[in-house]
C-alpha positions in Angstrom: 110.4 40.7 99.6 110.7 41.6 103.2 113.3 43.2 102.7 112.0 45.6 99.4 109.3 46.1 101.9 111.7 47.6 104.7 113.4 49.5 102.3 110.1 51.5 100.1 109.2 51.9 104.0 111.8 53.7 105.3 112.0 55.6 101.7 108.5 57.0 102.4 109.6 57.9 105.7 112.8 59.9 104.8 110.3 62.0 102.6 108.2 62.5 105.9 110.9 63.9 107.2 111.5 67.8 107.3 114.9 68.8 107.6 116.7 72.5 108.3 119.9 73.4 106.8 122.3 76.2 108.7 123.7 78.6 106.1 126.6 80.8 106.0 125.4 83.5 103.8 128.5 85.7 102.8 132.5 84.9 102.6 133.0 86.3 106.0 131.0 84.1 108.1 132.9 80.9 105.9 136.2 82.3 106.7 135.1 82.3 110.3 133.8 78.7 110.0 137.3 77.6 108.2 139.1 77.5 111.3 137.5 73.8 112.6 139.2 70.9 111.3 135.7 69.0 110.3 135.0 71.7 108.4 135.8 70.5 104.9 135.0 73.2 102.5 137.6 75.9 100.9 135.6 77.9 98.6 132.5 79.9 99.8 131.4 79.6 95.9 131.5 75.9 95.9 129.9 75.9 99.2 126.8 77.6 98.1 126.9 75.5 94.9 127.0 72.0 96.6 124.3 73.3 99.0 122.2 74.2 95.8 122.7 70.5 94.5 121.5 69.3 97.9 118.5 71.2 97.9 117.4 70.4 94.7 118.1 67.1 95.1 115.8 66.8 98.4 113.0 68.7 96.8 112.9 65.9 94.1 112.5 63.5 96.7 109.8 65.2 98.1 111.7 66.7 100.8 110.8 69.7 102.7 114.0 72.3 103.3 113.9 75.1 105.7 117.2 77.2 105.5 118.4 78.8 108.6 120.7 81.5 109.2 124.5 80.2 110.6 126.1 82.8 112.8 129.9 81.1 113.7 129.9 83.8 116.5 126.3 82.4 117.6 127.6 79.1 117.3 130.9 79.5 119.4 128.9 81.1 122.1 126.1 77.9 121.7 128.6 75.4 122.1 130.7 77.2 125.2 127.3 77.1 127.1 126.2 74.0 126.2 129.6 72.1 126.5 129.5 70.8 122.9 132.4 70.4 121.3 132.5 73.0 118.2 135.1 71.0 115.8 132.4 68.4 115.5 129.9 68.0 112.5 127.5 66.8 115.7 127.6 69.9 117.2 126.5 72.4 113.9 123.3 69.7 113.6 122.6 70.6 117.4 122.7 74.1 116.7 121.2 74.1 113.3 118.4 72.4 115.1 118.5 75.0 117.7 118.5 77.6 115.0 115.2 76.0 113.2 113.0 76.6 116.7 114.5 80.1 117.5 116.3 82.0 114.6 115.3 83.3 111.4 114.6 80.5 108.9 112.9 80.6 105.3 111.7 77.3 103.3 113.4 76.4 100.2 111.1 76.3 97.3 112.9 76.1 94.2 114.2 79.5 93.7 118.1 80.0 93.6 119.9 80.6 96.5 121.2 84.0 95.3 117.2 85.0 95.7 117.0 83.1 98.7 119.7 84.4 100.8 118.8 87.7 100.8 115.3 86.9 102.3 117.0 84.9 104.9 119.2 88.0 105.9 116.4 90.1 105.6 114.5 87.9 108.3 117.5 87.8 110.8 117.8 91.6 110.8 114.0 91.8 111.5 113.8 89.6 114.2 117.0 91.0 115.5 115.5 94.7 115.4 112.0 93.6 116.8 114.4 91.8 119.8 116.3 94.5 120.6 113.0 97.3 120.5 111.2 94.8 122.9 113.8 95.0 124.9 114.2 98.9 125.2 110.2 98.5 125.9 110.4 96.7 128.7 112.8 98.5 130.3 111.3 101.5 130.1 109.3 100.4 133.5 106.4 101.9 134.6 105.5 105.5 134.8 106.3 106.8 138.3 103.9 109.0 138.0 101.0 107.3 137.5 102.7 103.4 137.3 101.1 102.4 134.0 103.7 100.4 131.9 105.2 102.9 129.3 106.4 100.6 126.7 102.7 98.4 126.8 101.0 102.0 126.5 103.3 102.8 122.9 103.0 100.0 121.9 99.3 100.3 122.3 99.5 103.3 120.6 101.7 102.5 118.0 99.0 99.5 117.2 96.1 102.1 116.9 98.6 104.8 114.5 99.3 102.1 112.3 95.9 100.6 111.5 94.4 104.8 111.2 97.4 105.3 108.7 96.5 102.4 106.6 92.6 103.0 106.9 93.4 106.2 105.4 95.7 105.4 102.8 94.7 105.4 98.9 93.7 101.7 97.6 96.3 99.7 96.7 99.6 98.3 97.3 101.6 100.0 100.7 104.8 100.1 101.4 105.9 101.7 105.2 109.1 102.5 106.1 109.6 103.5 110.1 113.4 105.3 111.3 113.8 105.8 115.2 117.2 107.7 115.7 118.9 107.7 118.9 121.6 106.5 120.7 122.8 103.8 121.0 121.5 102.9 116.9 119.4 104.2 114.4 116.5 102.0 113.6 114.9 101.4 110.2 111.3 99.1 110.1 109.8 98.3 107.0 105.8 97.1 106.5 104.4 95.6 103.0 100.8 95.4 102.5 98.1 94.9 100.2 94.4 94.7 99.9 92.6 91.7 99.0 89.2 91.8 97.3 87.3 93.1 99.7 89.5 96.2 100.3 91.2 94.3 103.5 95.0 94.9 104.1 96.7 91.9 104.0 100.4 92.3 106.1 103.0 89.6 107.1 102.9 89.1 110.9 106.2 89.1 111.7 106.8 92.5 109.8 103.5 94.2 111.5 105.4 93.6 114.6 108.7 94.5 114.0 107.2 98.0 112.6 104.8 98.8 115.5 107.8 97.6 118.4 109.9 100.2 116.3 107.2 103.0 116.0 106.4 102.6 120.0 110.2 102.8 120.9 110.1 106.1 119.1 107.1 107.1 120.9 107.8 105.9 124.1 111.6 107.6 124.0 110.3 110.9 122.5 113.1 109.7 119.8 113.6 111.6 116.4 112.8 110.2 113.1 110.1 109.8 111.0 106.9 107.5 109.0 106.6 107.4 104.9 104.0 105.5 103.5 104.0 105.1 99.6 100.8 103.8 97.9 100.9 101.9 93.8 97.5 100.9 91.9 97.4 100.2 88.9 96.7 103.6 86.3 97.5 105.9 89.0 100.8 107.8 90.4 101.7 106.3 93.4 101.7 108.5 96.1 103.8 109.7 98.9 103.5 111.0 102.1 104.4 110.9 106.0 105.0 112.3 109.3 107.7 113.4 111.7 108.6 111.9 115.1 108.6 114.4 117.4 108.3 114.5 121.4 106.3 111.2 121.0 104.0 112.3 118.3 103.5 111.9 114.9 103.9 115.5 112.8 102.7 115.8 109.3 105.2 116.6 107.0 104.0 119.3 104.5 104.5 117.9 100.7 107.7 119.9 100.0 109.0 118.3 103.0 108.2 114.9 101.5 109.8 115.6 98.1 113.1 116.9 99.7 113.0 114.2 101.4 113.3 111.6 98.4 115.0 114.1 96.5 118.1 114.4 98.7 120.9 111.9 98.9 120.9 110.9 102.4 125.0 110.8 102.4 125.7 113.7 100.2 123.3 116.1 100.2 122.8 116.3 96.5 119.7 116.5 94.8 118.4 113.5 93.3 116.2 114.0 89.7 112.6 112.9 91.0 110.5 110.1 89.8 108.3 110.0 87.1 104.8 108.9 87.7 105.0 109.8 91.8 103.0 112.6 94.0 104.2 113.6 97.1 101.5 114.9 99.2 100.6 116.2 102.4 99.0 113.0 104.7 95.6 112.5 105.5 94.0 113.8 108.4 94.4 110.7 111.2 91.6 112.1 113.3 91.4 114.1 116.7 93.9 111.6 118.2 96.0 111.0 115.2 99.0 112.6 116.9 98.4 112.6 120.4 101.3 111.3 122.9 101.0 107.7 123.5 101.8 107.8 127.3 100.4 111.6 128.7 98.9 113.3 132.0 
């Protein structure tokens, strides 16, 4: 009895227990991983289909899953600092653990893995793009002018821009997309939101931040590129506008400018047929400071 007892126990306690499982998301990063003895697998297919298995199997138990993103070239580069050996299944738990408290990670509900794994990329590109435009922030330094922190002031700025562009948008569902072009890489941000009840714009945190670190960096850097915003409700054309970046400001972009825009393959230069059931339009006025400089004298 003492023993059934022991045993139920320690069952309820596994199901306490919230695990994270590194994932190699495409055939390259496998093939990269294929070169430790201790790691068993020889098909990236059967990988991902044994993974599933596991999942499922864990959420039956009452298990919660968070998957995490395994980089081999991260792992290499974990392992050389911290002295772990990398041929060792020890050594990808102690960086899988690593990855759940400081990488992109996404919780396993249910859904297959082929919907899954995109999200998770998704989230690693965002966090890695939000990194490296905090980065070009900070060292921007202070003005030497007048010493205030340039990358603190755009981002300010950028902060205030975004919440004026979506106070003025139409009601409804908003999609944002943000490109800062410049050397050493171009930079592409996207923002989802939508209004709750009470007309409030709901956004995901992590997204909010990426977009406004992006915007500032264009702002601060006086960088080309350029803001659309398109807006869907339900019986109405969804609507399209934006603005230029242009020696740290935003520039409204007249509504033929728009519709070339969308209607131009980016690679080729070919017209592309536009879409049924969309307006592109001029932006709304964003007030007296609506395109003013984010850092100025």
């Amino acid at each position: 009895m003492a023993h059934t007892d022991h045993h139920t126990l320690r069952r309820v306690l596994r199901r306490e227990i919230a695990g994270t499982i590194g994932v190699l998301t495409d055939d390259h990063d496998f093939r990269a991983m294929r070169r430790y003895r201790s790691f068993t697998f020889d098909d990236h297919t059967t990988y991902l289909r044994h993974l599933e298995t596991v999942l499922r199997t864990r959420a039956a138990q009452g298990s919660h899953t968070t998957l995490a993103l395994f980089d081999p070239e991260d792992y290499a580069a974990y392992c050389a600092d911290t002295g772990l050996d990398p041929d060792a299944p020890a050594s990808r738990s102690r960086f899988t653990a690593h990855l759940a408290a400081t990488g992109p990670t996404v919780p396993y509900d249910g859904r297959p893995l082929t919907d899954l794994l995109p999200q998770l990329v998704d989230e690693a590109v965002r966090q890695a793009t939000w990194e490296y435009a905090t980065t070009l922030l900070t060292r921007l330094g202070p003005c030497p002018t007048c010493g205030e922190d340039i990358g603190r002031a755009a981002f300010t700025r950028a902060s205030e821009l975004l919440v004026r562009i979506l106070d003025t948008a139409p009601p409804g569902e908003r999609h944002l997309v943000c490109t800062v072009s410049g050397p050493p890489d171009t930079l592409v941000s996207v923002l989802h939101g939508d209004q709750d009840g009470n007309g409030a714009t709901r956004l995901d945190e992590a997204e909010a931040l990426e977009f406004t670190s992006v915007l500032a960096l264009g702002l601060a850097t006086r960088s080309p590129g350029g803001l659309v915003i398109r807006t869907s409700a339900a019986g109405t054309p969804d609507r399209v506008y934006g603005w230029r970046l242009r020696g740290g400001t935003l520039e409204p972009l007249t509504a033929s400018e728009v519709f070339d825009a969308y209607c131009t393959d980016v690679e080729t230069g070919d017209l592309i047929p536009p879409e049924s059931g969309v307006d592109y339009d001029a932006p709304p006025d964003l007030g007296d400071d609506g395109t003013a400089a984010a850092h100025r004298h």
